[in-house]
C-alpha positions in Angstrom: -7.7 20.3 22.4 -11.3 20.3 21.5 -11.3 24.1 20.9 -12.9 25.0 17.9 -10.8 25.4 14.8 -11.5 28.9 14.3 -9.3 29.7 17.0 -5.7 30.5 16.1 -4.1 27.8 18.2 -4.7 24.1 18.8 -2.4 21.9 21.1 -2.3 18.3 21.6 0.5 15.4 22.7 0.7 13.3 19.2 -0.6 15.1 15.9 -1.4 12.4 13.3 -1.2 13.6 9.8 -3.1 11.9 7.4 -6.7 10.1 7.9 -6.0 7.0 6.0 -5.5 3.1 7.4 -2.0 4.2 8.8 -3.1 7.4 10.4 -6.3 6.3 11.7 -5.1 3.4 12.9 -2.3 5.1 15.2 -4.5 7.6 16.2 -7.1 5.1 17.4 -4.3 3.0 19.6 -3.0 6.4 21.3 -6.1 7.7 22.3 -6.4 4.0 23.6 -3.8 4.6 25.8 -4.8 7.7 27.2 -3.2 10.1 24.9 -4.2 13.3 23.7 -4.2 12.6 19.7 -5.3 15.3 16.8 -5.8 13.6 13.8 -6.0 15.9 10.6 -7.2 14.7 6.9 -6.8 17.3 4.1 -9.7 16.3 2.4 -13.5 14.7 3.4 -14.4 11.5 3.6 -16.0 9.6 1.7 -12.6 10.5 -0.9 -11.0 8.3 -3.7 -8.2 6.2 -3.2 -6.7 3.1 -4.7 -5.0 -0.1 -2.9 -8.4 -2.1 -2.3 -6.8 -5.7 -1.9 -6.4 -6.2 1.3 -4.5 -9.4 3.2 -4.9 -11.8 5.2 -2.4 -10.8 8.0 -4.7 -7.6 8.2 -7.8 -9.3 9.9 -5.5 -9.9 13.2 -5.2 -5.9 13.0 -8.7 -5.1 12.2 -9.9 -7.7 15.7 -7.6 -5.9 17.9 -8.5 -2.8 16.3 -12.0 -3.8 17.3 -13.2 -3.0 13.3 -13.1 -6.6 12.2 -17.2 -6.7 12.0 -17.6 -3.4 10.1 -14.8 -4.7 7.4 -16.6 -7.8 7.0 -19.7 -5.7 6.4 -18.1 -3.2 3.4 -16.3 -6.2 1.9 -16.0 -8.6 -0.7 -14.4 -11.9 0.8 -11.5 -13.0 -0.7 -9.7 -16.6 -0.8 -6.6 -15.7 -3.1 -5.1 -14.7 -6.0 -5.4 -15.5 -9.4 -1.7 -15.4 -11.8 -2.2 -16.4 -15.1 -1.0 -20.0 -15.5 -0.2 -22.9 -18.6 -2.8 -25.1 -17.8 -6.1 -25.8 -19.9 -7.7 -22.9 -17.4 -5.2 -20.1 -18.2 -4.7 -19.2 -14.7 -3.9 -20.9 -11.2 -5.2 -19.9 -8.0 -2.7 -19.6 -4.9 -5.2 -20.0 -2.1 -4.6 -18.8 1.6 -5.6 -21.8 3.1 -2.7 -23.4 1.8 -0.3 -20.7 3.4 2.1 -21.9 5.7 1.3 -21.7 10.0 -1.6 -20.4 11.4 -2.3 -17.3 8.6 -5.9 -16.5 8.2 -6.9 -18.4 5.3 -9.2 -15.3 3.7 -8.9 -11.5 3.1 -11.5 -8.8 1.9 -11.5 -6.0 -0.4 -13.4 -2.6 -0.2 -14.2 0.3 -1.6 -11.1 2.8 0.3 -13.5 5.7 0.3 -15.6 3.3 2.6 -12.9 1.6 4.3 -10.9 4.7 5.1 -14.3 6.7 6.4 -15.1 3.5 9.0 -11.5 3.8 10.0 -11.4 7.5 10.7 -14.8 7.5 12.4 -13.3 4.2 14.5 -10.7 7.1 15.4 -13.1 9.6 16.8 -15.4 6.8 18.8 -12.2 5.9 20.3 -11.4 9.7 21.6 -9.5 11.1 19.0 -9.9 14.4 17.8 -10.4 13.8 14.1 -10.9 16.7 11.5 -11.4 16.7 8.3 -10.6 19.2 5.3 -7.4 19.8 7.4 -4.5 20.4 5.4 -0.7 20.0 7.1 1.2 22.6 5.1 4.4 22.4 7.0 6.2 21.2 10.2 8.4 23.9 11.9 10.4 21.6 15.0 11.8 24.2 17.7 12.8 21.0 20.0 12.1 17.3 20.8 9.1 18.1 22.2 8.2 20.8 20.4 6.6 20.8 17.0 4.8 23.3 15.2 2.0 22.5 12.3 0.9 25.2 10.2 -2.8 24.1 8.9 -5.3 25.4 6.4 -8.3 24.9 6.9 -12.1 26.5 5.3 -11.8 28.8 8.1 -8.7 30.1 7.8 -4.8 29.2 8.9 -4.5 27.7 12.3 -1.3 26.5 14.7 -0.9 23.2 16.4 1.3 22.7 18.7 2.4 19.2 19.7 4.7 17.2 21.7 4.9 14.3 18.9 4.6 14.7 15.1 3.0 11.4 12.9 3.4 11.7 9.4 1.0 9.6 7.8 0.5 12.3 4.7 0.7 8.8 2.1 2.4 9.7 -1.2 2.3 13.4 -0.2 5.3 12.5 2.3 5.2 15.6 3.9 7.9 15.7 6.2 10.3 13.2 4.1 9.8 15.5 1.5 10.4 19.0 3.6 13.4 16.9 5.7 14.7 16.1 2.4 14.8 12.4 2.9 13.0 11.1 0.0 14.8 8.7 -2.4 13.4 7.2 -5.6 14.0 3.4 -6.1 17.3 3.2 -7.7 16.1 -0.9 -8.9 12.3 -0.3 -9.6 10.4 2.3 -11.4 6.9 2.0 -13.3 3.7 4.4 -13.2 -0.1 3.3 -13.0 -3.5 4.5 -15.0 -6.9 2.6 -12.9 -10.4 3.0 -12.7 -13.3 1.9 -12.0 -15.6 -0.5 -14.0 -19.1 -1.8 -14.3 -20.0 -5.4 -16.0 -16.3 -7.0 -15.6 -17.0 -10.8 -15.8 -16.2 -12.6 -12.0 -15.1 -15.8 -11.4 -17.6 -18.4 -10.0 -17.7 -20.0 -6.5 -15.3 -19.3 -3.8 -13.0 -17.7 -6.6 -15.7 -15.0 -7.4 -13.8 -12.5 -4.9 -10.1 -13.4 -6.0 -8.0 -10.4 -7.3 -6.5 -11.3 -10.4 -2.9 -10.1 -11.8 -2.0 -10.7 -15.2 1.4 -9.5 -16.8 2.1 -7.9 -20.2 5.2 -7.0 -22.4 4.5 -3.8 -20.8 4.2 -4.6 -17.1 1.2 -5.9 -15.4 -2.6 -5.6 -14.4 -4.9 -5.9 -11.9 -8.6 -6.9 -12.1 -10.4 -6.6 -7.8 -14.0 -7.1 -7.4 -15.8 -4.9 -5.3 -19.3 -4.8 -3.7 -22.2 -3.5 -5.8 -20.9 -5.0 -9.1 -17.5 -2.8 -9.1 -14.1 -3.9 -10.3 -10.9 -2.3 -9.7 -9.0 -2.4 -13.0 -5.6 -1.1 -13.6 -2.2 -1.7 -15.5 0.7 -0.5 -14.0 3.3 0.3 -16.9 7.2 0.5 -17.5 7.4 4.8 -17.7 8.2 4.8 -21.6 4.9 2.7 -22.4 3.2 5.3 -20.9 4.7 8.6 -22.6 3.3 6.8 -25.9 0.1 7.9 -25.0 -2.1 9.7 -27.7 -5.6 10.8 -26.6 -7.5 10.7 -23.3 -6.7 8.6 -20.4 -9.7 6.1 -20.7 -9.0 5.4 -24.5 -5.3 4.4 -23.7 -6.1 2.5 -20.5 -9.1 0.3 -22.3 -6.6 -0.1 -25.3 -3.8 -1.4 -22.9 -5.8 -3.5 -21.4 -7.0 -5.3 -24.4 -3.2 -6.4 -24.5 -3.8 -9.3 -22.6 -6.8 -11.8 -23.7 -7.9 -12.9 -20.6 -8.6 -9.2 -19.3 -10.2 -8.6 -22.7 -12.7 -11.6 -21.9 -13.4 -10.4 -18.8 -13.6 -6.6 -19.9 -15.7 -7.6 -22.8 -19.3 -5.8 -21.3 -17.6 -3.6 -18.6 -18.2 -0.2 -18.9 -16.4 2.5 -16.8 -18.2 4.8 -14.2 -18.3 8.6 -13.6 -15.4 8.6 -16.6 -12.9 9.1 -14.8 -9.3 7.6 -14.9 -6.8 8.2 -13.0 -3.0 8.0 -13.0 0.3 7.8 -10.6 3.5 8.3 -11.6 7.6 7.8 -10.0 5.5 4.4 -8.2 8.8 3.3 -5.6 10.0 5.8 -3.3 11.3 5.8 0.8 12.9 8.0 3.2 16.5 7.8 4.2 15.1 7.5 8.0 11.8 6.6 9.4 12.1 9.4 12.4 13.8 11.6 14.4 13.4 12.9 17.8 9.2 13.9 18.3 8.7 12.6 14.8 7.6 9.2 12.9 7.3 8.2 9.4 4.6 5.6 8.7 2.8 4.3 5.8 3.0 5.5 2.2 4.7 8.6 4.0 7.7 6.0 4.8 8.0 3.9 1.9 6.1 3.1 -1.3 6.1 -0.6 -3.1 5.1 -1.5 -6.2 1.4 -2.6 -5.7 1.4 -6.2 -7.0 1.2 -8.1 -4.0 -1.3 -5.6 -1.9 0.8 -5.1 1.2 0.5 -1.2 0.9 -2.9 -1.5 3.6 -1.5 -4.1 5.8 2.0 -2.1 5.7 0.4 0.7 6.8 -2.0 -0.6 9.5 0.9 -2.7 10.8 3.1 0.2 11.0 0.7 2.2 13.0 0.2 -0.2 15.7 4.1 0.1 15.8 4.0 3.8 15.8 1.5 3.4 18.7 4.1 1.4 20.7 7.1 3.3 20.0 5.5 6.7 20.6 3.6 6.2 23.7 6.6 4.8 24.9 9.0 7.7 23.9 6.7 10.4 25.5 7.2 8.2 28.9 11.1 7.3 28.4 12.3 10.0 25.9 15.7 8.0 26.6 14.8 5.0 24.7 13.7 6.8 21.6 16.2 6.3 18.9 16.5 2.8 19.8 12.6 2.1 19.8 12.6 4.1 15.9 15.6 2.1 15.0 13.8 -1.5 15.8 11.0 -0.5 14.2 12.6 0.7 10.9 14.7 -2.5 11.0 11.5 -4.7 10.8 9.8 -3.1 8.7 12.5 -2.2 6.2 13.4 -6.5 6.7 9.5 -7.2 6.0 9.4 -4.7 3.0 13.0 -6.0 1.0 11.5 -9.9 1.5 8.2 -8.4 -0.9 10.6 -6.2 -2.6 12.7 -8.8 -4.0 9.3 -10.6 -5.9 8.5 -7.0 -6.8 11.5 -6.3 -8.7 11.4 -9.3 -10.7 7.7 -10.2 -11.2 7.6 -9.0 -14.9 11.2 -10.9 -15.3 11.0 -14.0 -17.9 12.1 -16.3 -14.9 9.9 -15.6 -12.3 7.1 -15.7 -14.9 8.2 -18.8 -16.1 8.2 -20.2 -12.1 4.7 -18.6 -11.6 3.1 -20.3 -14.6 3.9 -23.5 -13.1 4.5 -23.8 -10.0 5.5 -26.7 -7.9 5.7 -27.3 -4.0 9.4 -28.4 -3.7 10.1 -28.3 0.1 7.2 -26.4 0.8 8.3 -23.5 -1.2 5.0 -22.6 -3.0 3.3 -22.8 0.0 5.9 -20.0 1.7 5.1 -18.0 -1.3 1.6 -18.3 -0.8 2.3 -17.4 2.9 4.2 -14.5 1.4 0.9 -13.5 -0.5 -1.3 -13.5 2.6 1.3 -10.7 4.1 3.3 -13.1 6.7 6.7 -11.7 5.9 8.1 -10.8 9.4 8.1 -13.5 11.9 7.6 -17.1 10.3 10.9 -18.5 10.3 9.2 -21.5 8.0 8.2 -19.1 5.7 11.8 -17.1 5.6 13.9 -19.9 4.7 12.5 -21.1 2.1 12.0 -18.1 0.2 15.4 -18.2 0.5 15.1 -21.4 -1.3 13.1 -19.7 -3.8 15.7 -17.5 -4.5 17.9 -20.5 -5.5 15.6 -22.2 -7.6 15.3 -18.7 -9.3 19.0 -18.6 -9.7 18.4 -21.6 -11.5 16.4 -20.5 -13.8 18.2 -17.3 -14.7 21.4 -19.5 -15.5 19.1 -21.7 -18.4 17.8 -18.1 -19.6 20.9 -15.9 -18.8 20.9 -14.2 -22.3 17.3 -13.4 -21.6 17.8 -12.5 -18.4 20.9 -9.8 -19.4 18.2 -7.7 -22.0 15.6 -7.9 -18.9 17.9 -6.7 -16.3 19.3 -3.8 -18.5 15.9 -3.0 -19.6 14.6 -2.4 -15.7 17.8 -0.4 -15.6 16.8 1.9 -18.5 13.6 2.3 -16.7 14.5 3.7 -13.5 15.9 6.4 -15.3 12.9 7.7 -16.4 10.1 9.4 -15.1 6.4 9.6 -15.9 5.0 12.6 -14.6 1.2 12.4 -15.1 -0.5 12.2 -12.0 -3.7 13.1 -9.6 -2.7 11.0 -6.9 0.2 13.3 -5.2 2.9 11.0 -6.4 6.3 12.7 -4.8 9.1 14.3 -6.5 12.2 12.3 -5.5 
């Protein structure tokens, strides 16, 4: 497999499309275990990307990874998050310590042009054949074990042939898209315009680090410090906000975020680096299925959330160690395929509809109401807090009483119903639209 590229045909066991955190991540494991693994990344590292919040249920990944050291090196530590609140501060702070079991009670944030590079290269000390500038154009399957890659790259169109086919192509969903299994959310739809800043005011003390989300009649923002005195700053927007827009992209984003006073505070001295601004539309997608027989879904290639809560890193690493289970597995006991792809879809699809439930009613007048001021009935801001650190698939303590939350939600909906009518057929307008700006491969569903 180490042939150069220039000739016409590479082989391998698993090909591994994509070189981000879910890609990288199931690479590394395979080759771990003794597999052949190409791993091809369309572009070069260092590259742009967004989702730079990660979680606490990431750092058990990143030690058995063996990458824990190098993350803590690129990273700004993290204790929690920061909601806007009605208390003489204006916000309150859900810290992970108070997280429910044995979560790790901090998570860091990086730069994903850094973060993704250290991963990859982890990938290639580990024995994988990682390549960059790679581009997957299509997946031709002649059997189970027999896939076909057709790949540009700067020196021309080359085949791989492979026994096992990982799609971890993020938003460009390769094969989802090509199998014609992609499905846009029929319950959630909004779009995203983020950048880059200089000068944003932090926090002080051991909340310096905290991401902060505030909401807007719009939708919501995000404000993530970064190392070297960067700040992640975005508003994701309902899709007919967004089609307002008159002028360039940085005007409208600085003008959107002056909507909500604290960000204006804090953005009072920022200025924005290189100029650039960048957007993402038709934001909640999946696939009907996660695989098939010699093929695997993982990642942003799988599924897409709504970014509010930063599981899109910890979804991805956590469904490449998966990925490394299942397919190792099904190359020894072809057999036990499906039903190795089926538990894994089932977890993560259980895992992903716990978030997805917050998701879809963040911006609602209830759950703002409940976030504002929250109180600790029977635990239950705690499991929410637990639910923020990314421990949404085996806590039992957690689980129930989110179910609780649900109820006290219910609640709340019943003394606002009127209110809560207008919201629910607004999101249902929404969804029905599109917003089709975008530099960051968002799919056509």
């Amino acid at each position: 497999m180490q042939a150069e590229t220039a000739n016409a045909n590479l082989s391998c066991e698993v090909l591994v499309i994509g070189g981000g955190p879910a890609g990288s991540t199931v690479a590394a494991l395979l080759a771990r275990r003794g597999r052949r693994v190409l791993l091809l990344e369309k572009a070069r590292h260092p590259r742009f990307h967004i989702g730079e919040s990660l979680l606490p249920m990431n750092l058990p990944i990143f030690e058995r990874l063996g990458v824990l050291d190098k993350v803590r090196a690129i990273g700004v530590h993290k204790n929690g998050a920061e909601f806007e609140a009605s208390n003489a501060r204006g916000y309150n702070t859900f810290d992970f310590v108070r997280s429910l079991g044995d979560t790790p009670t901090h998570a860091y944030q990086v730069l994903r042009q850094d973060f993704d590079a250290m991963l990859f290269a982890h990938a290639r000390e580990a024995g994988v054949d990682a390549r960059e500038a790679h581009d997957v154009m299509h997946v031709d399957q002649r059997g189970p074990r027999e896939l076909l890659a057709r790949v540009r790259t700067p020196e021309g169109e080359v085949t791989v042939r492979a026994e096992y086919v990982v799609d971890a192509s993020g938003r460009d969903t390769l094969l989802a898209r090509t199998r014609k299994l992609l499905r846009r959310s029929r319950t959630h739809q909004s779009a995203a315009l983020y950048a880059h800043y200089r000068g944003v005011a932090r926090r002080s003390g051991e909340e310096a680090g905290n991401i902060g989300i505030y909401r807007f009649e719009h939708g919501w923002m995000w404000l993530i410090p970064l190392p070297d005195d960067t700040m992640s700053v975005g508003a994701v927007c309902r899709p007919d906000y967004l089609k307002q827009r008159r002028g360039d992209r940085a005007a409208f984003l600085r003008d959107t975020l002056d909507r909500h006073p604290v960000v204006r505070e804090r953005m009072r001295d920022a200025a924005l680096i290189d100029g650039s601004v960048h957007a993402a539309g038709n934001y909640a997608y999946d696939a009907a299925r996660m695989g098939g027989p010699g093929w695997l879904l993982i990642g942003d290639a799988f599924a897409f959330l709504d970014p509010v809560f930063s599981t899109g890193v910890f979804l991805a690493m956590h469904g490449g160690e998966l990925a490394a289970e299942v397919v190792d597995r099904a190359l020894r006991d072809p057999v036990r395929e499906a039903r190795l792809q089926r538990r894994m879809e089932r977890r993560l699809r259980a895992g992903m509809k716990r978030v997805a439930w917050f998701i879809h009613r963040f911006t609602s007048p209830s759950i703002r109401r409940m976030f504002r001021a929250p109180r600790n009935v029977l635990n239950v801001e705690r499991a929410v807090i637990s639910m923020l650190a990314g421990d949404i698939f085996d806590n039992r303590r957690v689980h129930w009483r989110l179910r609780v939350f649900r109820w006290i939600h219910a609640g709340f909906v019943l003394t606002g119903l009127r209110e809560w009518r207008a919201a629910q057929r607004d999101r249902r307008a929404q969804v029905k639209r599109r917003f089709r700006e975008t530099d960051d491969s968002a799919p056509a569903a």
